[in-house]
C-alpha positions in Angstrom: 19.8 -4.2 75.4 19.2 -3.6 72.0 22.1 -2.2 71.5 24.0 -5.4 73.3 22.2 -7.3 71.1 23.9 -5.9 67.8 26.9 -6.0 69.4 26.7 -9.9 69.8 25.7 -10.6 66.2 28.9 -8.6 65.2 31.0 -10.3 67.3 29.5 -13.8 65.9 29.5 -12.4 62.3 33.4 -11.5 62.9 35.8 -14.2 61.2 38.5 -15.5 62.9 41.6 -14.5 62.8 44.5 -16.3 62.9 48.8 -15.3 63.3 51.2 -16.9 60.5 54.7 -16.7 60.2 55.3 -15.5 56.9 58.6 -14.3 55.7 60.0 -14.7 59.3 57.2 -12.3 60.1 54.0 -12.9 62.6 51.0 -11.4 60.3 47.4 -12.3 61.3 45.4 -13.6 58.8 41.2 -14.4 58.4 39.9 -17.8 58.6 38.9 -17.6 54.9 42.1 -16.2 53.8 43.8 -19.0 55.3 41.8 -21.3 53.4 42.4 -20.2 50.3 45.7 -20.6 50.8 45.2 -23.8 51.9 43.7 -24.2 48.9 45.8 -23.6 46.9 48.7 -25.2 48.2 47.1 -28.5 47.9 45.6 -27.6 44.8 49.7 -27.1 43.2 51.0 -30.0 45.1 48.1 -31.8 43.8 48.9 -30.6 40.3 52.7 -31.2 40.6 52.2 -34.6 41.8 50.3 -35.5 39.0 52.7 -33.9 36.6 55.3 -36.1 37.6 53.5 -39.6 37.7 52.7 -38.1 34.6 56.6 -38.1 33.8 57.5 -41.4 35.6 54.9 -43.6 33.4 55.5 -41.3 29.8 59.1 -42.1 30.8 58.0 -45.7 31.6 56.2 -45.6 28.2 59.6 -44.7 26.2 61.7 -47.3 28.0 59.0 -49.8 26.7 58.4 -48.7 23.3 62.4 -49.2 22.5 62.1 -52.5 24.1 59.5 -53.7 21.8 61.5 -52.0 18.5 64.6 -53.7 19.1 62.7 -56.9 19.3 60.8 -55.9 15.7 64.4 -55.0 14.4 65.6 -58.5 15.4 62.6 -59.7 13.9 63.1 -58.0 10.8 66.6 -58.8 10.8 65.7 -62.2 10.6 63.3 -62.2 7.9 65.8 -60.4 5.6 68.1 -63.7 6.2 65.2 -65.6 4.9 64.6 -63.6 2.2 67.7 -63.5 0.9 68.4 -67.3 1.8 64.9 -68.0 -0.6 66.8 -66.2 -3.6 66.9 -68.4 -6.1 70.0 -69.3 -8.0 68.4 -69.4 -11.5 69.9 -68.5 -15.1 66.9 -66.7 -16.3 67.9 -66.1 -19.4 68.3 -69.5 -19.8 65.0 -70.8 -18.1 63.4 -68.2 -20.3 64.5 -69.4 -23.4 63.9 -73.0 -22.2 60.7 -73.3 -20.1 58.7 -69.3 -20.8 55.8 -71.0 -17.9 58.0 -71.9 -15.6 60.0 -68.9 -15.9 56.9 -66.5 -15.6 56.1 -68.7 -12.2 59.5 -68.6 -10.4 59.9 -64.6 -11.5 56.6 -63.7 -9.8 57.6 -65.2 -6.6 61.1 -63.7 -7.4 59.3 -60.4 -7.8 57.2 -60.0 -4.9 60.5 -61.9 -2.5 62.1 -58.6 -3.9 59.3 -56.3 -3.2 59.1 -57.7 0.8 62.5 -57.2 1.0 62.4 -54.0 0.1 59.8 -53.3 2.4 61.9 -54.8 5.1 65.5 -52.7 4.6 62.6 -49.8 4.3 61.5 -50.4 7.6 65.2 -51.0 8.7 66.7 -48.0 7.7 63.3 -46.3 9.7 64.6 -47.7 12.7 68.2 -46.6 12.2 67.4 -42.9 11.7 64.9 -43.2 14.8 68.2 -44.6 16.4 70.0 -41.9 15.2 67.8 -39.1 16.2 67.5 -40.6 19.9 71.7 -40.8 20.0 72.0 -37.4 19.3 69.0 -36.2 21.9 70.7 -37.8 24.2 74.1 -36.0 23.7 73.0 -32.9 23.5 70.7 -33.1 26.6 74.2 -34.3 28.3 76.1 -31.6 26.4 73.6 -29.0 28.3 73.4 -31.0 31.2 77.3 -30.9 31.3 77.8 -27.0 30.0 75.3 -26.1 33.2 77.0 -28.5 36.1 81.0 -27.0 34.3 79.2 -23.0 34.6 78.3 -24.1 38.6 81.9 -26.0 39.1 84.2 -22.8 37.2 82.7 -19.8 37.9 85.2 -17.9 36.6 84.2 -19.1 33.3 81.2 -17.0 32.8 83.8 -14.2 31.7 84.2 -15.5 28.2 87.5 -13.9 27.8 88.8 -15.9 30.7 86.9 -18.9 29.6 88.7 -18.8 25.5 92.0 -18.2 27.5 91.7 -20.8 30.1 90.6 -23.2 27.3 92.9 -22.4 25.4 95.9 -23.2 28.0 94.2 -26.4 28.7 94.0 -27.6 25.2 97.5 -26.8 24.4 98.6 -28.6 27.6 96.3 -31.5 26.3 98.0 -31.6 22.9 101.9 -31.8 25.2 100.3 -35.0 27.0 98.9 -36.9 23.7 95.9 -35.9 23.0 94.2 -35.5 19.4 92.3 -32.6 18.7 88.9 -35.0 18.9 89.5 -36.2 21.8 89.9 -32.8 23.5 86.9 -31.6 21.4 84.6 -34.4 22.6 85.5 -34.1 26.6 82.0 -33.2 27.9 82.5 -34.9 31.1 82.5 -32.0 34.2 85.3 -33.3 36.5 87.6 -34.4 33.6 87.8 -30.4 32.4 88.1 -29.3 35.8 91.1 -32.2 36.4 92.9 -30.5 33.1 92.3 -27.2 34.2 93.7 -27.7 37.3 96.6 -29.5 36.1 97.3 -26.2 33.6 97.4 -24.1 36.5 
């Protein structure tokens, strides 16, 4: 009885066990093992979820942020107009020599008109490089984006000697139909290359 006893508690103590397909194959796995996967499943979808609401409101963030400087570089636009519009049109030589008071008063306020203008094309050319920078991101996150959809559409082309040839032909049959040399350099559009190649061959 004992014996039957022991028995039992094993079978009790014994965790279940359960069959999975995994890699189109039926393996049985334990209760516990199967949690833990379970786990951590959740635990990466949970992770990659918040990763990209992460992304959508950072992305959000940028969209709003150039929003908000175009309207400071209208703003600052407009103040320079101002500025320059409250130049005076003064001989100072002249109101030197004839008034020294007056001329000391109207050249401090001429000075520090100068110095917020200043500050103003300052903050202009700021936003102008910023610009800048973003243009050029931007086509060079197209130029890979392009370069990796052109590798997928021409397969052939990851032979680079087939590639220079090929692009080679194409160009040349470019130049015959018009084209400047810029214009074929700066084709960074997928279907367009694969239109020209196809109209070489």
């Amino acid at each position: 009885d004992d014996d039957e006893g022991e028995d039992a508690d094993t079978d009790d103590d014994e965790e279940p066990v359960y069959s999975v397909r995994v890699a189109g194959q039926e393996v049985e796995v334990p209760l516990s093992e199967l949690v833990k996967g379970y786990s951590r499943t959740a635990d990466y979808t949970r992770k990659t979820q918040e990763l990209a609401n992460e992304r959508k409101e950072f992305g959000g963030e940028v969209q709003q942020t150039r929003v908000l400087r175009e309207q400071y570089a209208q703003r600052l636009q407009q103040v320079e107009q101002l500025l320059q519009q409250a130049q005076p049109q003064v001989n100072w030589d002249q109101l030197r020599a004839t008034d020294p008071i007056e001329f000391a008063a109207q050249w401090a306020d001429h000075q520090r008109r100068q110095e917020a203008l200043q500050q103003v094309q300052s903050e202009q050319a700021q936003i102008s490089q910023r610009r800048q920078y973003e243009t050029q991101a931007q086509q060079a996150q197209q130029f890979e984006k392009a370069k990796d959809q052109l590798g997928k559409m021409i397969p052939e082309w990851k032979d680079p000697k087939v590639a220079k040839a090929e692009r080679e032909a194409m160009k040349e049959l470019g130049r015959s139909l018009g084209y400047s040399e810029d214009e074929l350099g700066n084709i960074q559009d997928p279907r367009a290359v694969v239109l020209l190649r196809m109209a070489q061959k």
